[in-house]
MMTF fields as JSON, N, C-alpha, C and O atoms, coordinates in Angstrom:
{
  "mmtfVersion": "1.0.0",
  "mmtfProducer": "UNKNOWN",
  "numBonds": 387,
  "numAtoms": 388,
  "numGroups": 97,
  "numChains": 1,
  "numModels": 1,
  "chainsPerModel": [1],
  "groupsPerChain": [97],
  "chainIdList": ["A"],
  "bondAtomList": [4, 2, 8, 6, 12, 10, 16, 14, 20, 18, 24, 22, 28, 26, 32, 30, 36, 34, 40, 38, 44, 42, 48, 46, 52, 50, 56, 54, 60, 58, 64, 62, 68, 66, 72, 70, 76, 74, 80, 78, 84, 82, 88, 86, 92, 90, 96, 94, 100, 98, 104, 102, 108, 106, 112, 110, 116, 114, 120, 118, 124, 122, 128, 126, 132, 130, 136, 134, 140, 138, 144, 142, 148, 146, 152, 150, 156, 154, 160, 158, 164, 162, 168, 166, 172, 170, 176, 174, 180, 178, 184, 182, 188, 186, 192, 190, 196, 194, 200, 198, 204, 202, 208, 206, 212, 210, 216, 214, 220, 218, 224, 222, 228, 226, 232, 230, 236, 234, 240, 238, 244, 242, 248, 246, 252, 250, 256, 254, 260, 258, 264, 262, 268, 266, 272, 270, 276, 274, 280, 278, 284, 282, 288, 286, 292, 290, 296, 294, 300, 298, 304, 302, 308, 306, 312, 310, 316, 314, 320, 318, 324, 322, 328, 326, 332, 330, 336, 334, 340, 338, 344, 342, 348, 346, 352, 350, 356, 354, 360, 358, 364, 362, 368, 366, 372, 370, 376, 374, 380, 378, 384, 382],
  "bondOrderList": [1, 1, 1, 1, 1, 1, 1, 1, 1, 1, 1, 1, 1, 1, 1, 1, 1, 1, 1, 1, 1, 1, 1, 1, 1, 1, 1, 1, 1, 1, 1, 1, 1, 1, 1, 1, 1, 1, 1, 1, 1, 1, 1, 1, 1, 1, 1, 1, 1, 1, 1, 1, 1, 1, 1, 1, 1, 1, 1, 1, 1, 1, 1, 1, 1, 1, 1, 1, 1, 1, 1, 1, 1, 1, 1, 1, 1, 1, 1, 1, 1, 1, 1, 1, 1, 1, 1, 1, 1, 1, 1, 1, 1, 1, 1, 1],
  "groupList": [{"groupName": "UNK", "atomNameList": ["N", "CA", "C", "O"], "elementList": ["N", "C", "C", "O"], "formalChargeList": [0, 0, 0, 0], "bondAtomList": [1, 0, 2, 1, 3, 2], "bondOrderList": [1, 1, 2], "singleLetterCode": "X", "chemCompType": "L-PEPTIDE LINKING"}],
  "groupTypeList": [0, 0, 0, 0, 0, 0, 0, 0, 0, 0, 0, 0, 0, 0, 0, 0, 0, 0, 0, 0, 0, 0, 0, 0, 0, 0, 0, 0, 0, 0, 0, 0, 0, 0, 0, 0, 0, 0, 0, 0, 0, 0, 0, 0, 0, 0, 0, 0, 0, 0, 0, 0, 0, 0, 0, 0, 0, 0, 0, 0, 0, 0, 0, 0, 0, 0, 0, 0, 0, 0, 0, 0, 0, 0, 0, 0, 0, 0, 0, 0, 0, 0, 0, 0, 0, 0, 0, 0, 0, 0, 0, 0, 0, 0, 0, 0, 0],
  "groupIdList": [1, 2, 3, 4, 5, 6, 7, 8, 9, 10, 11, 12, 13, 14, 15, 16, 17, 18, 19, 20, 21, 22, 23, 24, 25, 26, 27, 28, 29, 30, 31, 32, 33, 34, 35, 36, 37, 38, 39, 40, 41, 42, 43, 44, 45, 46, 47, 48, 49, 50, 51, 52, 53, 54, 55, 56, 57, 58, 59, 60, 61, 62, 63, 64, 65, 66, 67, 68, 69, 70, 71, 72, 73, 74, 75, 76, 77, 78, 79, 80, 81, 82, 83, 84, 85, 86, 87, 88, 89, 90, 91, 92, 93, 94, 95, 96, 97],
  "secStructList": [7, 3, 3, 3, 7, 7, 2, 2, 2, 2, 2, 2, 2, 2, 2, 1, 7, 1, 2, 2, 2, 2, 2, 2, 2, 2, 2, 2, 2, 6, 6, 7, 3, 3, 3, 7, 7, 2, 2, 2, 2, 2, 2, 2, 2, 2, 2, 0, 0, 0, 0, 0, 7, 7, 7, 2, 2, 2, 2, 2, 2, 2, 2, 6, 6, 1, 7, 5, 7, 7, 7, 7, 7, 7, 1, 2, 2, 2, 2, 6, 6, 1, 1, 7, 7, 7, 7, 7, 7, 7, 7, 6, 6, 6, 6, 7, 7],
  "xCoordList": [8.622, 7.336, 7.211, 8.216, 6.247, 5.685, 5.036, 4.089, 5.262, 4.665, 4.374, 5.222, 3.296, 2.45, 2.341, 1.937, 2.972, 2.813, 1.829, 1.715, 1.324, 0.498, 1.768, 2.895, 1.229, 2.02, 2.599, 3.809, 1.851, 2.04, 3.209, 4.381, 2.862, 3.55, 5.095, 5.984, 5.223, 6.486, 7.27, 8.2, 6.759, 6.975, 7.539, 8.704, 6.564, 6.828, 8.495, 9.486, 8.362, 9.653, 10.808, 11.858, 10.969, 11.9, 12.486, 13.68, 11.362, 12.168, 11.726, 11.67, 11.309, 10.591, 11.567, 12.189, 11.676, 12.28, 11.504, 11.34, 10.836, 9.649, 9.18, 10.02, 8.09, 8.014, 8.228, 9.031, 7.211, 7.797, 8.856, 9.11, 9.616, 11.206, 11.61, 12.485, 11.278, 11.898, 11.034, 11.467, 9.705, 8.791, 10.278, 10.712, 10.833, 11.539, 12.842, 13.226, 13.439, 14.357, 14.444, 15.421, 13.281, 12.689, 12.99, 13.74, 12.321, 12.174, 13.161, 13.367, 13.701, 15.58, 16.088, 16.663, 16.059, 16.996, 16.713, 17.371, 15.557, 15.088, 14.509, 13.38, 15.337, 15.293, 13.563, 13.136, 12.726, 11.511, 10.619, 10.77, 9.971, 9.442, 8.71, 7.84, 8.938, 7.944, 7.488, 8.238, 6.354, 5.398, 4.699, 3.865, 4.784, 4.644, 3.796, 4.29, 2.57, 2.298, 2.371, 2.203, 2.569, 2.645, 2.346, 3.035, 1.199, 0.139, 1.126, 1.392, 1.756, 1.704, 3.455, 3.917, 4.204, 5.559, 5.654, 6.657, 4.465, 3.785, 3.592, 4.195, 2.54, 2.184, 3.413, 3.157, 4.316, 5.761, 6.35, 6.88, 6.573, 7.431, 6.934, 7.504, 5.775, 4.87, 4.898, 5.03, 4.786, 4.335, 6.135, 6.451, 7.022, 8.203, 8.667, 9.063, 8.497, 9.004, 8.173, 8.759, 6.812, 5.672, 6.289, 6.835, 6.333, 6.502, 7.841, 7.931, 8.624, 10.186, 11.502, 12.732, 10.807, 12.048, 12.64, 13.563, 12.543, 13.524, 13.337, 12.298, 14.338, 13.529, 13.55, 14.007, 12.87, 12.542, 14.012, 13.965, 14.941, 16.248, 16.289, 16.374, 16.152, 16.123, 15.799, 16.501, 14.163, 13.167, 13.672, 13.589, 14.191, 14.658, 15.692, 15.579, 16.775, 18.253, 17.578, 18.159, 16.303, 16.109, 15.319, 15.275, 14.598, 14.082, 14.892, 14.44, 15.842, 17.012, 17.493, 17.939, 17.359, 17.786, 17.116, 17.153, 16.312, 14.815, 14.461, 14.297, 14.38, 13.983, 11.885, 11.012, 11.856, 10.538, 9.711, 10.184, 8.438, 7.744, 6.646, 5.737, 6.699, 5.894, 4.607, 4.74, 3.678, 2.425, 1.68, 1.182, 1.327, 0.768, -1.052, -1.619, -1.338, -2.319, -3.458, -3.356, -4.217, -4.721, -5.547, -6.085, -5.714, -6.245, -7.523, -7.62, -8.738, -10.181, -10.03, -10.444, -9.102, -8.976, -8.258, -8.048, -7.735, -7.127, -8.214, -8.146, -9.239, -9.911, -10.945, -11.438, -11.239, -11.891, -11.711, -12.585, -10.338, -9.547, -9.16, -8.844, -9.318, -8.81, -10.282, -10.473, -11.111, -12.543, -13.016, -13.854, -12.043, -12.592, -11.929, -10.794, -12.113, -11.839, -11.612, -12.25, -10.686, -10.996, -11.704, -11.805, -12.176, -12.903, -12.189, -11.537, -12.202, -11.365, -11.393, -12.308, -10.437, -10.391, -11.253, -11.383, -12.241, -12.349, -12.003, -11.71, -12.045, -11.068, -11.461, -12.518, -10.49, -11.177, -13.077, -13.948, -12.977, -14.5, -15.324, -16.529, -15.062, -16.415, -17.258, -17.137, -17.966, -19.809, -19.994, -20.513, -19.733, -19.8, -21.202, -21.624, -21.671, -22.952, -23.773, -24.986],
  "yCoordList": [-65.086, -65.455, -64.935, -64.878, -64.626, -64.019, -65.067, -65.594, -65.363, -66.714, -66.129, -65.519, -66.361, -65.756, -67.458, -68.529, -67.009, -68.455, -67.761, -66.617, -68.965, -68.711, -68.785, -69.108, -68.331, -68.323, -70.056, -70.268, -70.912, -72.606, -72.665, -72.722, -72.649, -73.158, -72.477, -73.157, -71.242, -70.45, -71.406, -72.146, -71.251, -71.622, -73.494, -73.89, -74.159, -75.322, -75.355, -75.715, -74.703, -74.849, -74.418, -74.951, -73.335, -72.966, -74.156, -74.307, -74.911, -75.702, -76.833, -77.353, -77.637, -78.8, -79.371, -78.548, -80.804, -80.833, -81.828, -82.924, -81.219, -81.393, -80.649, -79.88, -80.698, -80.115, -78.934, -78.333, -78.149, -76.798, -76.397, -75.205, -77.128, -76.644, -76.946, -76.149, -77.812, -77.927, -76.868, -76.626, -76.158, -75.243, -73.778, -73.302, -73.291, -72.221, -72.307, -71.353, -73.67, -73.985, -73.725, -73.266, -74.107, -73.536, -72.11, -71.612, -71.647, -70.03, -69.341, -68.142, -69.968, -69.481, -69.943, -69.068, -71.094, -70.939, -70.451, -70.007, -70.726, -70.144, -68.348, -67.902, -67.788, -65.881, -65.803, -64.784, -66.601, -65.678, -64.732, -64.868, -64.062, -62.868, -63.438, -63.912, -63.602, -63.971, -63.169, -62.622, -62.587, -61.966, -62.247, -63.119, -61.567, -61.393, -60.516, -59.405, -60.735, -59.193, -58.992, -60.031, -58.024, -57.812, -58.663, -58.999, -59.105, -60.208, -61.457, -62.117, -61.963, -63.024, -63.179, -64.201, -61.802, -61.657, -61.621, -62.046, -61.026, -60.294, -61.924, -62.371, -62.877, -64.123, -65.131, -66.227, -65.156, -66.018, -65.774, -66.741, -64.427, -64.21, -64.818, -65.719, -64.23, -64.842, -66.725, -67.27, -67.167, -68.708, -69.418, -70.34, -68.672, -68.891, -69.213, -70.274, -68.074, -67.676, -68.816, -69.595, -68.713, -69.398, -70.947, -71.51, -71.689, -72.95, -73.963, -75.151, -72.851, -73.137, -72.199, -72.247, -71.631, -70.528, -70.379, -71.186, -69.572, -69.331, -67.707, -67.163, -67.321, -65.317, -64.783, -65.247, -63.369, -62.557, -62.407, -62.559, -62.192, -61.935, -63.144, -62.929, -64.613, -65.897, -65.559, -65.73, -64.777, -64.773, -63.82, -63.897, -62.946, -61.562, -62.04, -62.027, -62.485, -62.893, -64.486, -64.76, -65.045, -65.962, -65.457, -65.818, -64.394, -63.467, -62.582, -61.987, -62.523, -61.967, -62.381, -61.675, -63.892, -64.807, -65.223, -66.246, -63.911, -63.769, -62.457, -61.348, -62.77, -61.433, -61.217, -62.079, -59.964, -60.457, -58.804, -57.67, -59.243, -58.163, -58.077, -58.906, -56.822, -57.325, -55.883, -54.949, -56.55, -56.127, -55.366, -56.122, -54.165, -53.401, -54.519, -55.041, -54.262, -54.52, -53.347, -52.345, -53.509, -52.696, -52.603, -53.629, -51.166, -50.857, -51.542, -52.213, -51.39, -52.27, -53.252, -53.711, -54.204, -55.457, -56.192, -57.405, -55.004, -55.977, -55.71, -56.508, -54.548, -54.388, -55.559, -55.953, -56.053, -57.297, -58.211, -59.052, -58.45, -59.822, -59.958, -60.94, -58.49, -58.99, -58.889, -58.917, -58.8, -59.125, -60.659, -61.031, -61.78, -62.619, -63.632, -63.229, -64.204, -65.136, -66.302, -66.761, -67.057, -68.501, -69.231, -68.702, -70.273, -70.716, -71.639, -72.546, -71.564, -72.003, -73.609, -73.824, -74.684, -76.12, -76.475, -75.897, -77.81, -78.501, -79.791, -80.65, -80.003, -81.038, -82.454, -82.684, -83.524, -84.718, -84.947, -84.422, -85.736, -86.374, -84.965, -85.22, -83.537, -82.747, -83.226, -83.979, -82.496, -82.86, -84.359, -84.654, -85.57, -86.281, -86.758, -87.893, -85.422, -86.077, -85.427, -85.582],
  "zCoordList": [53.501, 54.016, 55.442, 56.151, 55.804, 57.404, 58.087, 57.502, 58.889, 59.665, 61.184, 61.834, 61.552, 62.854, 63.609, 63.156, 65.085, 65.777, 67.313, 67.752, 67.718, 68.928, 69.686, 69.311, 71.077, 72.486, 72.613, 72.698, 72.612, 73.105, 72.089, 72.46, 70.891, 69.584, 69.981, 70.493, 69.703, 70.518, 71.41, 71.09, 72.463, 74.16, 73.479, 73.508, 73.043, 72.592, 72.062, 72.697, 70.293, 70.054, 70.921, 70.562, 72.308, 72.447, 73.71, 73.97, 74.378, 75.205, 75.066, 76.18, 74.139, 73.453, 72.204, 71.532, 71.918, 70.688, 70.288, 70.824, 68.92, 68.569, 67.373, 66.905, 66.8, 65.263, 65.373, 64.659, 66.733, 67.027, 67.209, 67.03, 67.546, 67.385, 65.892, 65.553, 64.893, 63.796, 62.891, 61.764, 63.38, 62.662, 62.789, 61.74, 64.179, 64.616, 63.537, 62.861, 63.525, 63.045, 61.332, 60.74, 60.786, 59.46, 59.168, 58.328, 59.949, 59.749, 60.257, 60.067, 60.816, 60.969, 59.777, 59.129, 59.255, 58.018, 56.527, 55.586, 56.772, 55.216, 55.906, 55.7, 56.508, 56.793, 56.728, 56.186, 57.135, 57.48, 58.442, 59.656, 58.1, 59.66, 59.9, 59.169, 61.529, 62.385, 62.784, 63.594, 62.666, 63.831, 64.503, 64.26, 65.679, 66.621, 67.419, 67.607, 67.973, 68.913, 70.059, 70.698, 70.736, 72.081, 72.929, 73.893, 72.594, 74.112, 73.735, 74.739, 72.497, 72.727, 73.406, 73.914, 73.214, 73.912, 75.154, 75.728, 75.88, 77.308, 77.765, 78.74, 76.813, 77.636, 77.239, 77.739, 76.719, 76.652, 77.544, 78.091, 78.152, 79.139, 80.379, 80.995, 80.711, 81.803, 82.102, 83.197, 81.218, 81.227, 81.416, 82.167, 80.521, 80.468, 82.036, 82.518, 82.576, 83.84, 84.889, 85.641, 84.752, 86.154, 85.62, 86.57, 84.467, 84.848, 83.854, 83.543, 83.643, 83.301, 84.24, 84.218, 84.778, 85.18, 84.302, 84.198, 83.434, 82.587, 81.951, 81.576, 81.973, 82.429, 81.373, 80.329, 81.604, 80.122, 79.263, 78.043, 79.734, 79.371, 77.714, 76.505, 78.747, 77.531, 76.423, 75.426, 76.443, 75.547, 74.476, 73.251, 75.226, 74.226, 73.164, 71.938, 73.974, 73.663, 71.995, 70.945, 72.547, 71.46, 70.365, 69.189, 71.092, 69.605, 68.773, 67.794, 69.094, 68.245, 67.066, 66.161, 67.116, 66.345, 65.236, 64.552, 65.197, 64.258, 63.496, 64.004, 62.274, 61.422, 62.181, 62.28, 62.476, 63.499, 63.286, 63.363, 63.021, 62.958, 63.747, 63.733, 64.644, 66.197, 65.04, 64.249, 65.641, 66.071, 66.896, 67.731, 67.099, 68.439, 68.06, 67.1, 70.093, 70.505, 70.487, 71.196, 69.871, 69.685, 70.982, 71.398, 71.804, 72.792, 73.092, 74.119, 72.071, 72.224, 72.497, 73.562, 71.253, 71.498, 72.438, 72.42, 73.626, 74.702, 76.03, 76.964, 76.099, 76.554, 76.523, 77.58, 75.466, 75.521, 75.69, 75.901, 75.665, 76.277, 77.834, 78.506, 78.171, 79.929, 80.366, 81.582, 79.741, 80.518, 80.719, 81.54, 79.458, 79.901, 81.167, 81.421, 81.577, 82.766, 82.421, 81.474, 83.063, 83.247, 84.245, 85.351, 84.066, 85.104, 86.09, 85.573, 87.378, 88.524, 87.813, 87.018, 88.083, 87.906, 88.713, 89.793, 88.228, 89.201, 89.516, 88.684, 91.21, 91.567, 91.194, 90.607, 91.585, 91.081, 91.431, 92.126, 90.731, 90.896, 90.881, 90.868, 90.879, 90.83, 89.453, 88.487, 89.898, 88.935, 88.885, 87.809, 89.75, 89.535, 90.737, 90.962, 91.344, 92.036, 91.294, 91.434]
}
């Protein structure tokens, strides 16, 4: 079976113990491909690093441990994704006048 996980779900099982970790744990034992595409290896590493410290090296060394079929980004479709933005937070109590 091929099983496609978002970035959170990932990130979840690898330092969480939790379904997402028993979802990783699945598909480690019963040999299934995970795929994977670029953005979502590109945004694991990133998020990994800003609020676990924990470095690309980890990420690689735990995708190993995985029959894994990565995905290219297709050029358009990342063109349309770095156009969109997030919107700055706002602080307590805004919109509240």
């Amino acid at each position: 079976m091929r099983v496609m996980l978002d970035t959170n779900v990932l990130i979840s099982g690898m330092v969480f113990q939790g379904l997402e970790r028993r979802l990783l744990e699945s598909i480690l034992k019963n040999d299934h491909v995970l795929v994977l595409c670029e953005q979502t290896e590109t945004e694991a590493e990133m998020v990994l690093l800003r609020k676990f410290s924990i470095s690309e090296r980890f990420l690689k060394n735990f995708l190993q441990l995985f029959r894994i079929e990565r995905l290219p980004v297709l050029p358009e479709v990342f063109q349309n994704v770095s156009r969109l933005q997030r919107r700055p937070r706002a602080g307590p109590g805004a919109g509240l006048c």
